[in-house]
C-alpha positions, 0 to 999 in steps of 0.5 A, spaced: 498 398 494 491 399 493 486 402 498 484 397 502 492 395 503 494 402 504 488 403 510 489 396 513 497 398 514 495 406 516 490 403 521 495 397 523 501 401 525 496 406 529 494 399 533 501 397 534 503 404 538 496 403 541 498 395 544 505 399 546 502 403 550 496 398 553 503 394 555 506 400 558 500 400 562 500 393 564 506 392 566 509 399 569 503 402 571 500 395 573 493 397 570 491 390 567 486 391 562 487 384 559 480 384 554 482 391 551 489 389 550 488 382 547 482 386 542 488 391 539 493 386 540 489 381 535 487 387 531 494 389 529 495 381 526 489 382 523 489 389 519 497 387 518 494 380 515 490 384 511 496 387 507 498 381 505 491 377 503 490 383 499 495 381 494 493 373 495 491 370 488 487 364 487 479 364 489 478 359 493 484 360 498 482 367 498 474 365 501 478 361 506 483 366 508 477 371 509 472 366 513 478 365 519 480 373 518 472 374 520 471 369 525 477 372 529 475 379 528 468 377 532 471 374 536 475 381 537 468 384 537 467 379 543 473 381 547 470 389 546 464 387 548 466 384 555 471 391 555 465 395 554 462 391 560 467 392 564 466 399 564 460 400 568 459 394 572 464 388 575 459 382 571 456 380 565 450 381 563 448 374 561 442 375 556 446 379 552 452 375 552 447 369 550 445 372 545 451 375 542 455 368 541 448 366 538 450 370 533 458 368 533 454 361 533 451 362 526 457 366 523 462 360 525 455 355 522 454 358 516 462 360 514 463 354 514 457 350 511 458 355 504 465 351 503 460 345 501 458 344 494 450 346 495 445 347 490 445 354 488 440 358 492 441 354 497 448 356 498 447 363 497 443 363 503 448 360 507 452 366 505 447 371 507 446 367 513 454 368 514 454 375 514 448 375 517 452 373 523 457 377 523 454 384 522 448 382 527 454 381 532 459 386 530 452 391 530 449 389 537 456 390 540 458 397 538 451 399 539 451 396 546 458 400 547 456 407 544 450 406 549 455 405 554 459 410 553 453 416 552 452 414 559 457 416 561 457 422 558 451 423 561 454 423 568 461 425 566 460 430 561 467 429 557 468 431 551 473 423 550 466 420 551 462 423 545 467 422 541 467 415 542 460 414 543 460 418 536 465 413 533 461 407 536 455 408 532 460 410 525 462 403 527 454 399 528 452 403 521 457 400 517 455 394 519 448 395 517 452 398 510 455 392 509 449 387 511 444 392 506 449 391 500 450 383 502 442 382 501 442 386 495 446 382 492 443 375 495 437 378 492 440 378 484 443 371 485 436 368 487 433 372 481 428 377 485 432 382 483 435 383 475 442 386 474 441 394 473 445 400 474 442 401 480 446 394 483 452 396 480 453 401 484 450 399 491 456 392 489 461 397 488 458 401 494 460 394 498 467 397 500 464 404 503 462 399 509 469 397 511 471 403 511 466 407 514 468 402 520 475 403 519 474 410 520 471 409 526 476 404 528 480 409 528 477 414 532 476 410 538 483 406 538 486 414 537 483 417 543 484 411 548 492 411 545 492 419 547 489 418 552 489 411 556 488 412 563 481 415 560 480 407 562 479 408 569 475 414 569 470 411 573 462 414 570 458 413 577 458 418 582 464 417 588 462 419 596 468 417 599 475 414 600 477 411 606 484 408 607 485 404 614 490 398 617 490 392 619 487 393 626 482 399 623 485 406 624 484 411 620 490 413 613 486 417 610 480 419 608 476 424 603 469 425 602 467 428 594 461 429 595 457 435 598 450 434 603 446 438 606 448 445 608 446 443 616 450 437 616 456 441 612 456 445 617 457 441 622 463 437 618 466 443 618 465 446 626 468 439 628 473 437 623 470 430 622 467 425 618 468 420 623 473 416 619 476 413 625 470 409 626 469 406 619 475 402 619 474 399 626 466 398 624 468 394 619 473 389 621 469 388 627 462 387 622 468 382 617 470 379 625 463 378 627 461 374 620 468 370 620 466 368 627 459 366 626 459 364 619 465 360 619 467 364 613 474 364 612 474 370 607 474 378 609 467 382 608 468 384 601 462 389 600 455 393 603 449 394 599 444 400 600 439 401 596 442 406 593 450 405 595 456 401 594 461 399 599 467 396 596 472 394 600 479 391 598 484 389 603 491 386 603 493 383 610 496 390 612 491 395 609 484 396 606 480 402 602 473 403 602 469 406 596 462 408 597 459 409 591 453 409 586 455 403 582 461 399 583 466 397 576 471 392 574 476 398 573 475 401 580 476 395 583 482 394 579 484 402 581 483 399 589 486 394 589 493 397 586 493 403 591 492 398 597 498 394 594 502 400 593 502 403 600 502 395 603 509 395 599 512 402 601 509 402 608 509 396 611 512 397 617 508 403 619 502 399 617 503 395 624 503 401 628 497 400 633 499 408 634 500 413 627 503 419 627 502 425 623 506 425 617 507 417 617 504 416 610 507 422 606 507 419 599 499 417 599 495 422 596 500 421 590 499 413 590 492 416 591 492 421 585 496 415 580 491 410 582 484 414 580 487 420 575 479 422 575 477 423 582 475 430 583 477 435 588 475 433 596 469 436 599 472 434 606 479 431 607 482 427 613 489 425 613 
């Protein structure tokens, strides 16, 4: 088994254990991160394929093997992409996406178009042009995801998010490695350059691309496997979480945020945040558009300026999320707290009168659904 199988099978095995533990996710702890799961679950075939491609004799069924292997993995890249995404915001930045199947585009065009039998410089560019594609691809991708992860190490200062970002950009560099060897060589084959020691060793170097990204592979996968809640960490500031039933009372509520000292003062001499009169607000402003407007969908969403209101409802239940920024995985964690107390408490979620106590497992269901939410400032329950 040369190298290349060895890493293939190494890197296989830990995405194996790794598209384990997303299932687990997915079907236990009800956290569906269905881009990132297909991404590993279709790197895992790929890097195991690549053991059995490694022994495969035969020049012309080698290309074609390598030319679908490469089409999938950028369509991996796609997948980690609208992950990376995600991360940060509940929708898709449309000039980026444009551009990234541009490139997925001249990848698939000129894969394709190197199989026909075309004059020599001719084919040769064909394949640069190939290659091109890809490493575009694959570089803006995990260019535009370390950046993503560098912000949230701004806001969040966690060490996982520079080991990532650190990891990303391995990654983007080896794309450019492996694009610089190509040109190289497209160079020699049309003639500009002439064969030299100086080539012989870039063409041997060709490898050193793959598996620095391996390597960076590796990292990233290693620490979503160890630590796979670090998903729904959510990078932006959260103010408040507030819980209500159906006619707008009060659960829960907890504020993470300070304000100025006048205001604190007077949360604590008081002992409230006004929570009990979120929840009626809301469903009268949610009533008052179903009413006048005809909408026949609850109210969803408040903008500020400078803050978020997400609001995600059963029919017996909403939360309430004040925010800097809204993303998809915040959503995703609302939406399974709000399912949970809706299963485990429905008949005390008809009560038009709560008592104290009547919710006893909540903030666990709170605490499970948002692993990172730092200790409240104000807590009302």
């Amino acid at each position: 088994m040369n190298e290349v199988s060895l890493s293939s099978l190494i890197l296989s095995i830990l995405l194996f254990i790794f598209s384990l533990t997303l299932t687990y996710q997915s079907i236990f702890k009800k956290r569906k991160t269905w881009f990132f799961n297909l991404a590993v679950y279709l790197s895992f075939l790929l890097t195991l394929s690549e053991v059995v491609r490694s022994a495969v004799t035969g020049k012309d069924l080698s290309l074609i093997l390598i030319t679908i292997a490469l089409i999938i993995w950028s369509l991996i890249y796609i997948l980690l992409f609208l992950f990376f995404q995600q991360l940060v915001s509940n929708t898709i930045n449309p000039i980026l996406t444009i551009v990234i199947f541009l490139f997925y585009f001249i990848e698939i065009e000129f894969g394709i178009l190197q199989f026909f039998d075309y004059p020599g410089i001719i084919n040769y560019l064909y394949i640069l042009l190939w290659d091109l594609g890809y490493d575009s691809l694959g570089f803006i991708i995990f260019i535009y995801g370390a950046i993503v992860h560098f912000r949230i190490l701004k806001r969040s200062k966690n060490i996982e998010a520079g080991i990532i970002t650190s990891a990303l950009i391995v990654i983007a560099f080896g794309f450019v490695w492996g694009f610089t060897i190509d040109f190289f060589i497209f160079l020699e084959n049309i003639g500009v350059l002439v064969s030299s020691n100086f080539l012989s060793i870039i063409k041997k170097s060709l490898l050193s691309g793959d598996i620095i990204k391996a390597l960076g592979i590796l990292v990233f996968t290693g620490v979503y496997v160890f630590r796979p809640n670090y998903i729904f960490k959510h990078p932006f500031k959260i103010d408040s979480l507030i819980i209500y039933n159906r006619i707008g009372l009060p659960i829960y509520g907890a504020k993470y945020t300070k304000s100025n000292t006048e205001e604190e003062k007077e949360i604590t001499e008081k002992k409230s945040y006004h929570f009990e009169l979120i929840g009626g607000a809301i469903n009268a402003l949610s009533e008052f558009i179903i009413t006048t407007a005809g909408s026949k969908k609850k109210l969803n969403e408040i903008n500020t300026e400078d803050k978020i209101i997400k609001i995600v409802s059963t029919d017996l239940c909403s939360i309430v999320v004040m925010s800097d920024k809204i993303s998809f995985f915040l959503i995703q964690s609302m939406k399974r707290v709000v399912n949970l107390i809706t299963k485990k408490y429905p008949k005390e979620l008809e009560e038009k009168h709560l008592e104290d106590d009547i919710f006893p497992d909540i903030k666990k269901m709170i605490k499970d659904s948002f692993p990172f939410l730092p200790k409240p400032v104000y807590e009302y329950s």
